[in-house]
N, C-alpha and C positions, 0 to 999 in steps of 0.2 A: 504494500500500500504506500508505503513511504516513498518508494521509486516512481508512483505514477504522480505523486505530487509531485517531485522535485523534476520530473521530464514537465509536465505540465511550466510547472514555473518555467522553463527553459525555454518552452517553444514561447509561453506568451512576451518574455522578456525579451527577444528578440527583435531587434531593429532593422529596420528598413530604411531605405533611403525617397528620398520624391521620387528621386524617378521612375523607381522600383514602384512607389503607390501609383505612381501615374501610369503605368505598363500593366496593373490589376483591369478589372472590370469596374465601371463608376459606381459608386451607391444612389446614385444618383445626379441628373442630366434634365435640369429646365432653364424655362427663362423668364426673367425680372422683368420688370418696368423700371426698376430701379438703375442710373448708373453703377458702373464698374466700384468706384470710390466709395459711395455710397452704401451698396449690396456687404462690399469688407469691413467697412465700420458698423454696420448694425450685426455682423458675424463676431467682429469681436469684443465687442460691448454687451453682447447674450453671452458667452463666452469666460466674459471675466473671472468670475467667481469660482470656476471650476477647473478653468487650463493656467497652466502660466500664460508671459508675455507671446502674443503669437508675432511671425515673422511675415511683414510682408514686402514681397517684391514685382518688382515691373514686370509684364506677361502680355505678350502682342503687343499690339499698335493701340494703348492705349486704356489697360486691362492690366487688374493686379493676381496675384497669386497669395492666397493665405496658406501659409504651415503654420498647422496645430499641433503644438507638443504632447509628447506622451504625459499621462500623470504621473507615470512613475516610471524612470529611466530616460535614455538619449534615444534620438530621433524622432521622425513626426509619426504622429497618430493620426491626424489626416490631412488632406491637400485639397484647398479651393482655386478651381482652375475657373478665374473670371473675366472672360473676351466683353469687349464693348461692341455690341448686335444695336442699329438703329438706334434706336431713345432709351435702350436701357440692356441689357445684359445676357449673356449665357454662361451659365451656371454650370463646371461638373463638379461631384465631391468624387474623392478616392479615399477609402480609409485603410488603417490596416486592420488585418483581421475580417474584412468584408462581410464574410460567409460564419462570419463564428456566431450564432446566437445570442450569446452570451456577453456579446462587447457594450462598451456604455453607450448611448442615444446620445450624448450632450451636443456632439457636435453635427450630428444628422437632424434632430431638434433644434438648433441654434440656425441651420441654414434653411430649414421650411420657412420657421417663424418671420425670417426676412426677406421671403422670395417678395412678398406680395409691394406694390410702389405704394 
């Protein structure tokens, strides 16, 4: 018993890189009315309280990229891929762990709550 804990911890401790989340399948793929700028700061202001500081960086012609840190341990726990489409936005998330059941909502919850403009 003791070994399938400590493999468990092993696999979920494991880190990944962006681009490795970005090369998964998305947890999801819509689109805002909100701009690019915009859509990041109400992601990372639902966010606060639960993730550390997120990182964000420039992504296309005029679109930002949020990485969401792990809670516990180094690398990201997920990635906000945000293109600027028309008058407001396309949205993917990648997280890791995808497929696991069991993974936290906070940051799949944090990007619904601010699709809407």
């Amino acid at each position: 018993m003791k070994w399938v804990v400590a493999a468990l911890a092993v696999a979920l401790g494991g880190c990944a890189s962006v681009s490795e989340l970005e090369n998964t399948p998305e947890t999801m793929s819509v689109i805002s009315g909100k701009k690019p700028k915009a859509y990041a700061e109400c992601v990372q202001q639902q966010l606060t309280e639960s993730r550390g500081p997120l990182t964000i960086e420039p992504y296309n012609d005029g679109g930002v990229r949020l990485v969401v840190p792990q809670k516990v341990g180094d690398g990201p726990a997920a990635v906000v891929d945000i293109s600027e489409r028309g008058s407001g936005s396309s949205i993917k998330l990648y997280e890791r762990l995808n497929n696991f059941p069991l993974r936290l909502g906070d940051v799949k919850e944090a990007a619904t709550n601010c699709i809407s403009g």
